[in-house]
MARKOL-174414 format. One record per residue (C-alpha): residue in one letter; x, y, z. Coordinates in steps of 0.2 Angstrom, whole numbers, plus 5000, padded with zeros to 4 digits. Layout:
N
NODE  code    px    py    pz
NODE     a     X     Y     Z
...
This chain:
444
NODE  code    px    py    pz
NODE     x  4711  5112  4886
NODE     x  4715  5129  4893
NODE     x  4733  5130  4903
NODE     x  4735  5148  4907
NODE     x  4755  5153  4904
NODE     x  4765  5150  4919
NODE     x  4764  5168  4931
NODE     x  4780  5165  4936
NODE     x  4796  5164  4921
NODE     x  4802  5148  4926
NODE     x  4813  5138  4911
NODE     x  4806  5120  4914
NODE     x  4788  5127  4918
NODE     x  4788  5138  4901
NODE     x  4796  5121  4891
NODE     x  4782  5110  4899
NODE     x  4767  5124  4895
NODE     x  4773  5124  4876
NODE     x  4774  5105  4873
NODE     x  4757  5104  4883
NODE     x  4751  5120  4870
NODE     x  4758  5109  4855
NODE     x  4750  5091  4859
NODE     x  4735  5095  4868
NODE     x  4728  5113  4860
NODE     x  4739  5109  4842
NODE     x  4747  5125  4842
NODE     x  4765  5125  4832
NODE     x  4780  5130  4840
NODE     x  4781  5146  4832
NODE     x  4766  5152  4839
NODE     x  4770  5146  4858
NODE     x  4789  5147  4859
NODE     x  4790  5165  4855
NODE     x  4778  5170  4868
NODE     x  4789  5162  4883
NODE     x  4806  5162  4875
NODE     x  4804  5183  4874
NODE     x  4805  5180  4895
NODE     x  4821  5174  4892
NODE     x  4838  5178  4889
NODE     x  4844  5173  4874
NODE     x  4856  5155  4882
NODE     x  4839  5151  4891
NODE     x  4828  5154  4877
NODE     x  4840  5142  4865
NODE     x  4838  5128  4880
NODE     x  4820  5131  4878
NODE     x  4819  5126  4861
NODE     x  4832  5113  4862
NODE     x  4820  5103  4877
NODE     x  4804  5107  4869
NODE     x  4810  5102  4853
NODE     x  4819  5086  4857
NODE     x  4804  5082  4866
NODE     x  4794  5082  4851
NODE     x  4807  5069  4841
NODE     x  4807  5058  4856
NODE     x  4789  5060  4861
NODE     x  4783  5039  4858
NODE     x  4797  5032  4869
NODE     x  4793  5048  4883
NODE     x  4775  5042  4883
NODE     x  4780  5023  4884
NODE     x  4789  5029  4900
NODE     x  4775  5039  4908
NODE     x  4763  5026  4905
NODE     x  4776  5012  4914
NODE     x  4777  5025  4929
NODE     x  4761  5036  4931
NODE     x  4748  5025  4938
NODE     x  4733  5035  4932
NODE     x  4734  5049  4920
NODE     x  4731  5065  4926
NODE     x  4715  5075  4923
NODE     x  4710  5093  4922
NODE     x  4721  5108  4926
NODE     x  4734  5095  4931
NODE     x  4738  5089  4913
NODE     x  4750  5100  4909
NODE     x  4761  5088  4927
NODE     x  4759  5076  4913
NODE     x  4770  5087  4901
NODE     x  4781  5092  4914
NODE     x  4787  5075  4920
NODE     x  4791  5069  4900
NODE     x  4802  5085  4900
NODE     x  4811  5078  4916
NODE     x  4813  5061  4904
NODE     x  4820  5069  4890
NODE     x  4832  5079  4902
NODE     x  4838  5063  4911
NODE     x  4839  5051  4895
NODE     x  4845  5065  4880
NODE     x  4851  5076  4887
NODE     x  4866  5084  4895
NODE     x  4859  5091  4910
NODE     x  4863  5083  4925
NODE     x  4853  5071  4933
NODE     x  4852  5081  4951
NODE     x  4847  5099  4940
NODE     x  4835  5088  4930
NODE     x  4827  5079  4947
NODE     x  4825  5094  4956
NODE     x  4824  5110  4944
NODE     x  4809  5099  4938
NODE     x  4798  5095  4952
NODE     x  4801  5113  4958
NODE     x  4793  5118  4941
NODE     x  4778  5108  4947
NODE     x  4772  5124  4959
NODE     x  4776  5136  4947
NODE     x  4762  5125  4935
NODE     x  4750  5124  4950
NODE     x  4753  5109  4957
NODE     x  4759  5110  4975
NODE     x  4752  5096  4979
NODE     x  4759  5082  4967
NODE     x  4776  5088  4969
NODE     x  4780  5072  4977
NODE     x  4773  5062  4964
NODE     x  4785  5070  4952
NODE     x  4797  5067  4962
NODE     x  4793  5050  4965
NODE     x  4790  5045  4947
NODE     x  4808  5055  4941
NODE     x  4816  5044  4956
NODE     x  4811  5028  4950
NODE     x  4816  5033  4931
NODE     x  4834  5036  4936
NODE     x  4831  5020  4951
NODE     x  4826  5008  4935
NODE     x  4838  5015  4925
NODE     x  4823  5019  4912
NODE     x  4833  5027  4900
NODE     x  4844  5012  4895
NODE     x  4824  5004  4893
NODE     x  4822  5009  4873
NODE     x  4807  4999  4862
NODE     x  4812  4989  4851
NODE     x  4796  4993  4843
NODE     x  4805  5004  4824
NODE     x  4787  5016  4826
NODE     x  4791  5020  4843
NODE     x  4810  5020  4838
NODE     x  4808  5032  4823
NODE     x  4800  5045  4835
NODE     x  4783  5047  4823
NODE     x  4765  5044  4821
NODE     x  4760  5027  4814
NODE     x  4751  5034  4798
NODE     x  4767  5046  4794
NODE     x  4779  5031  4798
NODE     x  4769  5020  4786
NODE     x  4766  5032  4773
NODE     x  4784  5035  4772
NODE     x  4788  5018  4770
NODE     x  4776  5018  4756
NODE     x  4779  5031  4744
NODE     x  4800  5029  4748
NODE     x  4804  5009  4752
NODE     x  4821  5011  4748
NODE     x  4822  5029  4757
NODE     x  4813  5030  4772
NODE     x  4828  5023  4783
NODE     x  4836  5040  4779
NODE     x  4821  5050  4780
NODE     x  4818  5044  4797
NODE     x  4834  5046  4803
NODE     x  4835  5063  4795
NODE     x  4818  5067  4804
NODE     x  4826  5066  4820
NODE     x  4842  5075  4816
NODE     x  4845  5096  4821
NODE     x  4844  5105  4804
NODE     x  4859  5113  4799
NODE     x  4859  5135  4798
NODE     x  4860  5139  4778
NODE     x  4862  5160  4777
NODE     x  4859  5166  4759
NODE     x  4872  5180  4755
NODE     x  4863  5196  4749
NODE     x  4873  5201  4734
NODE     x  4865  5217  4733
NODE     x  4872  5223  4750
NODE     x  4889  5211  4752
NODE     x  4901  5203  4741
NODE     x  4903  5183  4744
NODE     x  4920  5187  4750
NODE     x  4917  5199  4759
NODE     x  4905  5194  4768
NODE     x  4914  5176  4771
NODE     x  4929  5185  4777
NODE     x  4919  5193  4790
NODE     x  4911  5175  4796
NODE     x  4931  5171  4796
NODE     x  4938  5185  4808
NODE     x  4924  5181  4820
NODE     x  4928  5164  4819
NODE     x  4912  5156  4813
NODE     x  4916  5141  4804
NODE     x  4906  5137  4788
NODE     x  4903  5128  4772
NODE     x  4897  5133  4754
NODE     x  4887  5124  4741
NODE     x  4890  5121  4723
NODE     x  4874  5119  4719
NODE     x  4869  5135  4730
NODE     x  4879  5153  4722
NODE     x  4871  5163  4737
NODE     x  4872  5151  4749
NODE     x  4885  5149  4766
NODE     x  4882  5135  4777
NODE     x  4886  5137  4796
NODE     x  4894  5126  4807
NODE     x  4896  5134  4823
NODE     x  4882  5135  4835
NODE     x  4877  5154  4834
NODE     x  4863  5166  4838
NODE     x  4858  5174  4821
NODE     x  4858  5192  4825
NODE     x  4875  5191  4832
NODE     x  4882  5188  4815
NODE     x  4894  5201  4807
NODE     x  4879  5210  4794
NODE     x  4864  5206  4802
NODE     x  4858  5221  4803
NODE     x  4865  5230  4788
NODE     x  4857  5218  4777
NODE     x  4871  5206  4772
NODE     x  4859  5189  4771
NODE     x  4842  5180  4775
NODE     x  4842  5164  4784
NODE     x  4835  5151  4770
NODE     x  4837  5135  4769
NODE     x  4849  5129  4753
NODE     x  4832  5119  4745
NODE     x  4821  5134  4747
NODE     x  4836  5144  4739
NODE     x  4833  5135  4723
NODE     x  4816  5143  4720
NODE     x  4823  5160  4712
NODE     x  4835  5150  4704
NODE     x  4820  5138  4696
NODE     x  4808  5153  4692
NODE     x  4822  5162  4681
NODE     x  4817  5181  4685
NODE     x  4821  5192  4671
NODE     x  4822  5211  4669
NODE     x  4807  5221  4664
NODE     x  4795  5206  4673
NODE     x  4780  5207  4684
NODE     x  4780  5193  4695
NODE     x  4770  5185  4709
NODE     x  4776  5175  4725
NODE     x  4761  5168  4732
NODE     x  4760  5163  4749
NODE     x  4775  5172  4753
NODE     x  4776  5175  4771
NODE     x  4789  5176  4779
NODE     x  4799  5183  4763
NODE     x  4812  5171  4759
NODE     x  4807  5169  4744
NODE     x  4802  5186  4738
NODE     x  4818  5193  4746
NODE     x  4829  5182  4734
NODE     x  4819  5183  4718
NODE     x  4822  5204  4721
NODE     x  4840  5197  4723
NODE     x  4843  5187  4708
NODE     x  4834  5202  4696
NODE     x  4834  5217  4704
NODE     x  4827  5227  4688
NODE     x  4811  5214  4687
NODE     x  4795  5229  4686
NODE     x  4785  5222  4702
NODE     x  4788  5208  4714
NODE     x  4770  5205  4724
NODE     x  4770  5197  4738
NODE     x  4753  5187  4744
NODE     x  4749  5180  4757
NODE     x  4732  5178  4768
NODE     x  4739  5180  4784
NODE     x  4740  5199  4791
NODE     x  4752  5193  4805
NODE     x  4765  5185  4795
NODE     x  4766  5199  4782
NODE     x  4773  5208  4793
NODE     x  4788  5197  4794
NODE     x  4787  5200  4775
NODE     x  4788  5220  4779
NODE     x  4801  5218  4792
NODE     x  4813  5208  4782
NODE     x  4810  5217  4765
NODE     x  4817  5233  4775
NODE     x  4831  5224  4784
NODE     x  4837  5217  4767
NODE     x  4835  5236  4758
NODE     x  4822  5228  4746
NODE     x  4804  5233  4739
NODE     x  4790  5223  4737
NODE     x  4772  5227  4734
NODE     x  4765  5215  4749
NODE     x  4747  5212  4748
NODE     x  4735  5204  4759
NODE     x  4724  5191  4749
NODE     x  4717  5174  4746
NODE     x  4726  5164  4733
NODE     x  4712  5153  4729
NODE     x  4701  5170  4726
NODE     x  4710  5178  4713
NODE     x  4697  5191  4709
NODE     x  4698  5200  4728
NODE     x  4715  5206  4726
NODE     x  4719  5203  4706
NODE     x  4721  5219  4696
NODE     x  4719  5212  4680
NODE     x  4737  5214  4674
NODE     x  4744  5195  4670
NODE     x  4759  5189  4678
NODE     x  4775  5184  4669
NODE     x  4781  5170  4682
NODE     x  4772  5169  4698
NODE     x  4779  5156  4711
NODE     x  4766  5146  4719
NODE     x  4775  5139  4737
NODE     x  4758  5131  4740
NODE     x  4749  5128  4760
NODE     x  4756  5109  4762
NODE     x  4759  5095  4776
NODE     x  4779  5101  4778
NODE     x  4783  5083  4781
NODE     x  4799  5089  4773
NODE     x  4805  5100  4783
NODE     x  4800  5088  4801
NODE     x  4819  5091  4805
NODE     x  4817  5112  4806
NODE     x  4800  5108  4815
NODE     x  4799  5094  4825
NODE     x  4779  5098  4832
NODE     x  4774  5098  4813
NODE     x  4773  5076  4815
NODE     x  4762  5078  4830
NODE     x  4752  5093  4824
NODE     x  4749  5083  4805
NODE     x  4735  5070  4804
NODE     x  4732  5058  4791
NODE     x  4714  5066  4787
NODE     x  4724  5082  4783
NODE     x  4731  5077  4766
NODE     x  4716  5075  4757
NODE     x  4710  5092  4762
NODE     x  4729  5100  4757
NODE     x  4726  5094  4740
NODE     x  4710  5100  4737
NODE     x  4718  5119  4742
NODE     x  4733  5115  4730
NODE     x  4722  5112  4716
NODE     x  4710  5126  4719
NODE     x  4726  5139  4722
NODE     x  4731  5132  4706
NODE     x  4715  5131  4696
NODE     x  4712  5149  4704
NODE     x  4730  5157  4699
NODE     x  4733  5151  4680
NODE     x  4722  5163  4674
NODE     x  4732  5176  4682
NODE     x  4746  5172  4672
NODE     x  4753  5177  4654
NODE     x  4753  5167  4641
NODE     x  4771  5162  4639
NODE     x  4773  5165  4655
NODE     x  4780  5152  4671
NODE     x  4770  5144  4685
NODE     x  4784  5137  4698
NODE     x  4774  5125  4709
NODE     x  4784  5120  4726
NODE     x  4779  5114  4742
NODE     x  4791  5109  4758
NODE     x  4783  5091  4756
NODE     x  4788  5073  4755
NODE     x  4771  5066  4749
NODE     x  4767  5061  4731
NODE     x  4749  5068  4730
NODE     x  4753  5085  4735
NODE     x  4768  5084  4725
NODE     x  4770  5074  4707
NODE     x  4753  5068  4709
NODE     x  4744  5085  4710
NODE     x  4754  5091  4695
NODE     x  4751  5075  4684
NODE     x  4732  5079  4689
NODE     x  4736  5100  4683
NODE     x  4744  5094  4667
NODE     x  4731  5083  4661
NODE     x  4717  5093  4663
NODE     x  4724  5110  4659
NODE     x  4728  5108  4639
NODE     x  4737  5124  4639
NODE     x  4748  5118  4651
NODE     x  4767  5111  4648
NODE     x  4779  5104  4660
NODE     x  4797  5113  4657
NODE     x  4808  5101  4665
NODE     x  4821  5105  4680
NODE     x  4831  5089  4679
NODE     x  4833  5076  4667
NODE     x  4820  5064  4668
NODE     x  4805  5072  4668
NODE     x  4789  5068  4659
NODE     x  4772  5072  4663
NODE     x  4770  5056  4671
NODE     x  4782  5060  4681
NODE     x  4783  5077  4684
NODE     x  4796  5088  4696
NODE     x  4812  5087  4705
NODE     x  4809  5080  4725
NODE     x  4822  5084  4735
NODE     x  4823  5071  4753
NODE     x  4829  5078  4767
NODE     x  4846  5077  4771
NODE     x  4850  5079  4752
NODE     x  4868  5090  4749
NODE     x  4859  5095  4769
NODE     x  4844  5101  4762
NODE     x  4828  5101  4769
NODE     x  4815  5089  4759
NODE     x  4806  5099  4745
NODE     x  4795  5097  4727
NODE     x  4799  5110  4714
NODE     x  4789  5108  4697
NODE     x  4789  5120  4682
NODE     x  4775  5123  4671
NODE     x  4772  5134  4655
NODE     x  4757  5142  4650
NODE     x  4756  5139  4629
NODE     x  4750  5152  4618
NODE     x  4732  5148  4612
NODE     x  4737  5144  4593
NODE     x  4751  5134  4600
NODE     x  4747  5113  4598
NODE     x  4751  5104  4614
NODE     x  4756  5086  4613
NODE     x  4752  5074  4627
């Protein structure tokens, strides 16, 4: 359904016109909140996130109260109202706007969206949310509670019965900031020092040598060495990647689907005399994000447009030593980050995402050295993309061994998955694979 962006910048109309973009046209959030948030300065733009975001976590229990209060759903052009009015829910029930700004900053937004002529039916139905004291009116119901689709809740509860209390909860909380230091431009120190003097409180990590952890509430570019360099945002489980890969000197190394970078930028980081990084990635937009942060962090990569799973469009013949495989996934590990991705997921997804993995996979080891390492990771929670899909890779590729990353490991049950909320990580699978030289015997 078309819903042309909003004339007029108006906050609450340009929230309600990227939720109504998320659920009814499934675009994500970084395709819509870029576009309005760019009419904005930058405290309106953060609000903006905050109330399109939130709405997306609490999206069951706002429907359960349109449905209780709208006595027909809205059709047409007129939709987007329906949008509109949960935001003026979510503002009145979670948030800390007052109830007066909430009421009638909201129906105003209604002629901004085009509808003149059902102000008064927002109105009305926003009256009789604060008359009933809706808010204090929660289900009871733990789907509608959890703030998820019924397929994601149940799989949850399937592949993690002991977990998926925390991983709900998790699912609902605000990700924290992780920076990773760039070594090559700033000391830990220093940099550290500078977060100090401007008094930006943080963490570190043991786990995580490059990493800072930010505690105060901060706009990115205002921190001290944005610009010169000093550090990529990453989060501390996609930090681990370089870390798990094991760049050396003299290498020639590929980080497939690469966009926007993280990755590539700390792999150039942790071996800065590797022969060639290559970053792939099929998507012309994004590697630009790639080019953009390669120059802000001083580094060079050879960024290629290309399809993974076709190898022999981009492939120069030369074989990789390590190539890093962050494979297209569901991201239900990262739902924290990306609120929208629970709504924009379906069930009839998965199946399909595997298929891809396996052909990416299939496709790439070719590609790479004998002796050489294949680091498979996705930002997913779900076994079949993860231990399941590598199980599958290592028993019917006989030149493939599993080199574990924790203790533990076996080919039955392959890789490290890290849950959400984990030392304040996002959720992730990491598994490690070497390609055996052709006269070396595999055991199984």
């Amino acid at each position: 359904m078309n819903a042309p962006l909003p004339r007029a910048k108006n906050l609450r109309a340009d929230t309600a016109w990227v939720i109504y973009q998320i659920l009814e046209n499934g675009k994500s959030s970084r395709e819509c909140l870029s576009t309005v948030q760019q009419r904005h300065l930058p405290k309106d733009s953060a609000w903006l996130q905050e109330m399109s975001m939130g709405a997306m976590r609490q999206l069951p229990q706002l429907q359960l109260w349109l449905r209780a209060l709208l006595d027909k759903p809205l059709k047409g052009n007129k939709k987007i109202l329906e949008h509109l009015i949960m935001l003026g829910f979510y503002q009145l029930a979670f948030s800390r706007v007052s109830a007066h700004a909430a009421v009638a900053e909201t129906v105003h937004a209604a002629s901004v969206l085009g509808g003149d002529g059902l102000k008064g039916l927002v109105n009305a139905v926003l009256r009789n949310f604060q008359r009933q004291d809706m808010h204090l009116q929660r289900s009871d119901d733990p789907i509608i509670q959890s703030g998820m689709p019924k397929w994601l809740y149940k799989t949850i509860h399937t592949c993690y019965p002991s977990f998926a209390g925390t991983i709900l909860a998790q699912a609902n909380e605000i990700a924290p900031l992780w920076l990773r230091v760039n070594r090559q431009k700033v000391s830990m120190d220093t940099f550290t020092s500078a977060l100090t003097s401007a008094d930006i409180r943080f963490t570190l990590s043991e786990e995580h040598p490059d990493a800072v952890i930010v505690q105060t509430r901060t706009d990115v570019v205002s921190l001290p060495g944005y610009n010169e360099g000093w550090f990529a945002v990453q989060d501390g489980a996609a930090q681990l990647a370089a870390a798990y890969l094991l760049p050396r000197e003299g290498e020639r190394i590929l980080d497939c689907c690469a966009a926007p970078g993280g990755k590539t930028g700390h792999i150039l980081e942790t071996a800065p005399a590797i022969s060639q990084c290559i970053a792939l990635d099929s998507d012309k937009k994004r590697l630009i994000r790639v080019e953009e942060n390669m120059q802000r962090l001083g580094h060079t990569a050879s960024i290629i447009q290309g399809d993974a799973s076709a190898p022999d469009t981009w492939w120069d013949g030369q074989h990789f030593d390590r190539i890093l495989l962050d494979a297209p996934c569901s991201a239900t590990g990262v739902i924290r980050r990306h609120p929208d991705i629970r709504w924009l997921r379906k069930k009839s997804d998965i199946d399909a995402l595997v298929i891809l993995q396996n052909q990416i996979l299939t496709a790439l080891w070719p590609t790479l050295k004998e002796g050489g390492t294949l680091l498979y990771a996705t930002c997913s929670l779900l076994p079949a993309e993860n231990s399941e899909q590598m199980q599958h890779f290592l028993s019917t590729h006989a030149d493939a061994q599993l080199v574990p990353i924790i203790a533990g490991e076996t080919p039955d049950n392959p890789g490290r998955q890290i849950l959400p909320g984990e030392q304040q990580m996002d959720g992730f699978y990491y598994c490690r694979l070497l390609k055996s030289f052709r006269n070396q015997s595999v055991e199984r």
